[in-house]
C-alpha positions as CSV (number, residue, x, y, z in Angstrom):
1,X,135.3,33.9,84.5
2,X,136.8,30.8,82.5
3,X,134.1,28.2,81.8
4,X,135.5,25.5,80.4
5,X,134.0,23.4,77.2
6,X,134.8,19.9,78.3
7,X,134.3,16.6,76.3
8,X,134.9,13.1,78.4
9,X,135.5,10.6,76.6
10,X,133.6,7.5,77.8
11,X,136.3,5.8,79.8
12,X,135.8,8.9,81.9
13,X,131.8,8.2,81.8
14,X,132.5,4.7,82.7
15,X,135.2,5.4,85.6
16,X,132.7,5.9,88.1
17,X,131.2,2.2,88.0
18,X,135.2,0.5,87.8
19,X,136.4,-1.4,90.8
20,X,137.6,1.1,92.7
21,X,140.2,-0.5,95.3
22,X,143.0,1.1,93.2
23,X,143.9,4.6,94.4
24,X,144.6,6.0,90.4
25,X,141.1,4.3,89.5
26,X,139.5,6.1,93.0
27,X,141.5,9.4,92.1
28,X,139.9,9.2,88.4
29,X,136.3,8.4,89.4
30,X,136.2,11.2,92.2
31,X,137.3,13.4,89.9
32,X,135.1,12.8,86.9
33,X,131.9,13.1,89.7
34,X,133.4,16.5,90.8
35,X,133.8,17.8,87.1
36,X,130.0,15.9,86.0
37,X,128.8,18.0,89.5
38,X,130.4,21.3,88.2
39,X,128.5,20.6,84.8
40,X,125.1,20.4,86.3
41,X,125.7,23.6,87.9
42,X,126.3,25.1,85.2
43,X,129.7,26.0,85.5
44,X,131.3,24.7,83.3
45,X,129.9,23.1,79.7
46,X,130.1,19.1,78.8
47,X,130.0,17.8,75.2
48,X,127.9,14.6,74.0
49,X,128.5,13.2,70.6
50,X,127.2,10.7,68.1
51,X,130.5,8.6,68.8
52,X,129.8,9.1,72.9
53,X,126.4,7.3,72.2
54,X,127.7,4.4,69.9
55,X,129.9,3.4,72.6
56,X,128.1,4.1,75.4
57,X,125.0,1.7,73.2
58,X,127.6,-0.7,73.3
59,X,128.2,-1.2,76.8
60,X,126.8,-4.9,77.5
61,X,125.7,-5.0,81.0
62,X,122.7,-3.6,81.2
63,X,123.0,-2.1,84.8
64,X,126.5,-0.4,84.2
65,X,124.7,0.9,80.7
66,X,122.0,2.7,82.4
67,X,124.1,4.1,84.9
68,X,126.7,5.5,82.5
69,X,123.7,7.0,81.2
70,X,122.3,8.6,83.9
71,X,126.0,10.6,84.4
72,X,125.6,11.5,80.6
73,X,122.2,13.1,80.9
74,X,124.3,16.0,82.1
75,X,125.9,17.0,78.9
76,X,124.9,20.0,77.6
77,X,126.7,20.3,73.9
78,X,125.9,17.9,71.3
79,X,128.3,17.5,68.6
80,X,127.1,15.5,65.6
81,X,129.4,13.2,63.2
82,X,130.2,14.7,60.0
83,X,132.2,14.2,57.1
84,X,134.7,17.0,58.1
85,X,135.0,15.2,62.0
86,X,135.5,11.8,60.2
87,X,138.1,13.4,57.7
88,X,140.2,14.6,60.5
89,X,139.9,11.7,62.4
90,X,141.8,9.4,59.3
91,X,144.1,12.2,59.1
92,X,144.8,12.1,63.1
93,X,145.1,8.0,62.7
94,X,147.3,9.2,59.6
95,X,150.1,10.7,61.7
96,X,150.0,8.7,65.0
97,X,148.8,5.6,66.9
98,X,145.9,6.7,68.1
99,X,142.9,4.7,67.4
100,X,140.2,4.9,65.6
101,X,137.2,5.3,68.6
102,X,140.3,7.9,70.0
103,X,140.6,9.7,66.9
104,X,137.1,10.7,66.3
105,X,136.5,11.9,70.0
106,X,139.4,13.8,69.0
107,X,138.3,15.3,65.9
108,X,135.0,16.1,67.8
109,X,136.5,18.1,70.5
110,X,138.4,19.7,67.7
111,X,134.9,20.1,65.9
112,X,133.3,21.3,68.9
113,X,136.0,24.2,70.2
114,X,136.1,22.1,73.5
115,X,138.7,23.7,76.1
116,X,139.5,19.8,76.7
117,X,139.1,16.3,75.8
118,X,139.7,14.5,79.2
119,X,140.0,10.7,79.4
120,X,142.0,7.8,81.8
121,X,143.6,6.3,78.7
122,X,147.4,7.4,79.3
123,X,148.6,6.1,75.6
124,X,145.9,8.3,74.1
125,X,147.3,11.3,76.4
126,X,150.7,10.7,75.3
127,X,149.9,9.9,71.7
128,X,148.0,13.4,71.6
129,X,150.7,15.2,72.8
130,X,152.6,15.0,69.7
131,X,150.4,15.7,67.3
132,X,148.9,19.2,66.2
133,X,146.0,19.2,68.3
134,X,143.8,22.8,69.0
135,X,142.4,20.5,72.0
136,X,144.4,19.3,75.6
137,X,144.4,15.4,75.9
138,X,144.6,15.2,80.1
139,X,143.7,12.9,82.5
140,X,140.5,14.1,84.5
141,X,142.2,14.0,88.3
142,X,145.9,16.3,86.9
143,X,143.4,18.6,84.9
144,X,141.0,19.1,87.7
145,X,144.1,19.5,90.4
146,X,145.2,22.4,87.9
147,X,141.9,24.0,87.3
148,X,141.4,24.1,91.6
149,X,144.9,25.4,91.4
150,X,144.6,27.8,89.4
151,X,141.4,29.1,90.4
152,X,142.9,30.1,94.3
């Protein structure tokens, strides 16, 4: 059975406390609960990173912080930064707009063999898509649709 290695960037960590009278932003946080439930199962693996904790450390409001890291206490993977993860992520900023923050999740899923880096920032998604990537760039509500999908 596929068991998916899945990094969330921390938009996707952070959807879950957004106001949530938009249906894309309600779509989104459901989602990222149902994928965070199928990780404490133990069906399917989720990354944490040193870049994950800087910006979750950088969250100001105190409340929303310890909430965001209560939902990361599931992770199960923990990818440290290293000079090869930083390397890639100047050559990813290098050959597109993707920045900086963006570029080192994406050198850490890279780093990490993660099946997919899933995050509510459509530039990043669409910015990903054209560059050499071993990693899918997806939204978490499309990427979870498919994996249901596919799994019938």
């Amino acid at each position: 059975m596929y068991k998916p290695k899945i990094y969330l960037d921390s938009c996707c960590f952070n959807r879950p406390f957004d106001d949530l009278s938009q249906d894309k932003v309600r779509f989104e946080c459901e989602a990222v609960l149902a994928i965070l439930n199928n990780c404490v199962a133990g069906v399917w693996d989720i990354f944490r990173s040193d870049v994950l904790d800087d910006e979750i450390d950088r969250i100001a409001n105190f409340v929303k912080k310890q909430q965001v890291l209560m939902l990361y206490s599931s992770t199960t993977i923990y990818i440290p930064l290293t000079d090869e993860i930083v390397h890639r992520a100047k050559e990813i900023q290098q050959i597109s707009s993707i920045k900086p923050f963006d570029a080192i999740h994406l050198a850490s899923a890279e780093y990490g063999n993660a099946s997919v880096l899933l995050t509510t920032d459509k530039k990043f998604i669409n910015q990903a898509a054209v560059i050499n990537t071993s990693v899918r760039v997806a939204n978490p509500a499309i990427w979870l649709m498919e994996v249901m999908y596919n799994d019938q």
